[in-house]
C-alpha positions as CSV (number, residue, x, y, z in Angstrom):
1,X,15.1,-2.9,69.2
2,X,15.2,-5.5,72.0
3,X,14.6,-8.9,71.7
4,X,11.3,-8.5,73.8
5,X,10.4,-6.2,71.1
6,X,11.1,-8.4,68.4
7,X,9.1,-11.4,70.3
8,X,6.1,-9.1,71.0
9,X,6.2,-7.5,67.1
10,X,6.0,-11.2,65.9
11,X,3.2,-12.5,68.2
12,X,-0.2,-13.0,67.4
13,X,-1.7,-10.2,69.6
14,X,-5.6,-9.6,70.9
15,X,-7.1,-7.2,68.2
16,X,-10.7,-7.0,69.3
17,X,-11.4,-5.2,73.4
18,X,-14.6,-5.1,75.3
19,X,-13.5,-1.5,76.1
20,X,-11.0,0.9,76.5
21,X,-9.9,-0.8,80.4
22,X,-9.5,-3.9,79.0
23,X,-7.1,-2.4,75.9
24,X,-5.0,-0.7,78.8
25,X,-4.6,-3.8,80.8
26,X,-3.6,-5.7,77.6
27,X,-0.9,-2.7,76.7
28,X,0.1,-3.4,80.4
29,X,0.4,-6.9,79.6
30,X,2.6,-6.7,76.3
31,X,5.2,-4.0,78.5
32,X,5.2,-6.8,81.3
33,X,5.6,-9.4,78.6
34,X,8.5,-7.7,76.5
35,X,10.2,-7.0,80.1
36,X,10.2,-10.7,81.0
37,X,11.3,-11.9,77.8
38,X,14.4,-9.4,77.7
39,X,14.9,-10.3,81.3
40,X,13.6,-13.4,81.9
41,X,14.8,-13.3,85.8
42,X,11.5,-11.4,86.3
43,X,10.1,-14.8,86.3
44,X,11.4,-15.5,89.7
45,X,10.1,-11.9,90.7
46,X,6.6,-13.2,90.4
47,X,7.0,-16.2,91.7
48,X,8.3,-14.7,94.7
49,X,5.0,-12.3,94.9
50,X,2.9,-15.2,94.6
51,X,4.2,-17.1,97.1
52,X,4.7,-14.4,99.8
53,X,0.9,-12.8,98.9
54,X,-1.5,-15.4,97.0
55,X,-0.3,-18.9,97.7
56,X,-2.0,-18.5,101.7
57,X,-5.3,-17.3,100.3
58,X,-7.4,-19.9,99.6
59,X,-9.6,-17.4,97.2
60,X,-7.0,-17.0,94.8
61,X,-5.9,-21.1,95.0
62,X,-6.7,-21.4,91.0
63,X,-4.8,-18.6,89.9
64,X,-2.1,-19.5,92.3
65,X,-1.8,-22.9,90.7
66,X,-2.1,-22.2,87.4
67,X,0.6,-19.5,87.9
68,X,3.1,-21.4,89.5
69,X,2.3,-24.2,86.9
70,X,3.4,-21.5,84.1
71,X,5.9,-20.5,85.6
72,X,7.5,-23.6,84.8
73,X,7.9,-23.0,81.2
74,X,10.6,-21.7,79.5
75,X,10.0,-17.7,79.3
76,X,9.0,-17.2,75.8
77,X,6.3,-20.0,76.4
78,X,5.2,-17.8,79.6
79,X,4.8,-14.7,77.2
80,X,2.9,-16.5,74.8
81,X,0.2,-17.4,77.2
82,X,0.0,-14.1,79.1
83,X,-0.7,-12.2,75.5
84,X,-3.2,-14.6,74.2
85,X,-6.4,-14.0,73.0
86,X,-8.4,-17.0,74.8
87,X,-9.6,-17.7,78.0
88,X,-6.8,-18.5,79.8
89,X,-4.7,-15.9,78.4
90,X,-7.5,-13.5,79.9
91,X,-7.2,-15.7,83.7
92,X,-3.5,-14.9,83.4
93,X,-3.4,-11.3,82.9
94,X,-6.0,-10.5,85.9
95,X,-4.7,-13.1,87.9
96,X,-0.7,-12.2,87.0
97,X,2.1,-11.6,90.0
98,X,3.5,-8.7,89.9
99,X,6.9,-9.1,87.8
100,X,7.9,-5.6,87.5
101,X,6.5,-2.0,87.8
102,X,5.5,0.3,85.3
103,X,6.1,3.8,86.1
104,X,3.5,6.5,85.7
105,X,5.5,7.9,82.3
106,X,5.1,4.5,80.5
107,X,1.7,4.1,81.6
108,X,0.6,7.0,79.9
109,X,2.5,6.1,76.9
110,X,0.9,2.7,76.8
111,X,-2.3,4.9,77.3
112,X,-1.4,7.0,74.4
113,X,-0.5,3.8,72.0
114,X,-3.9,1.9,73.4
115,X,-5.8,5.1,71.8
């Protein structure tokens, strides 16, 4: 067990889903999550991606900001707002860079977990 696992297993986590897209997003969320925590040079990854594709686009200035404002904090502290169950939390994870990829295999074992 990794420490990403170990962070995510401890977290207070979103119980309650609108429906079944939102629950797969969120399962995408916690893999990106425990990813970042067990590397946290992923961090820089996204920050990369929002400079090179959202920090130009003056529809996504909010997002960008907030973003690069999180990305500030010490991982853990990134993690904890990217999995929580408020409004922000919910900004974050449709608004998040792209930190790492998730191949197709995980994807449909995060579908399979989500179920």
């Amino acid at each position: 067990m990794t420490a990403g696992d170990r962070f995510i297993q401890s977290a207070p986590l979103k119980a309650r889903f609108r429906d079944a897209h939102e629950r797969r997003a969120y399962q995408r969320a916690l893999e990106v999550a425990r990813r970042i925590v067990d590397d946290p040079s992923l961090l820089e990854k996204g920050r990369a991606f929002l400079d090179r594709f959202v920090k130009d686009d003056p529809r996504q200035r909010r997002g960008y900001a907030l973003w690069i404002e999180t990305l500030r904090l010490e991982p853990e502290q990134v993690v904890r707002l990217l999995i929580a169950d408020d409004e922000q939390g919910a900004f974050l994870r449709e608004t998040a860079p792209v930190f790492t990829t998730i191949s197709p295999d995980m994807a449909r074992q995060l579908t399979s977990r989500s179920a």
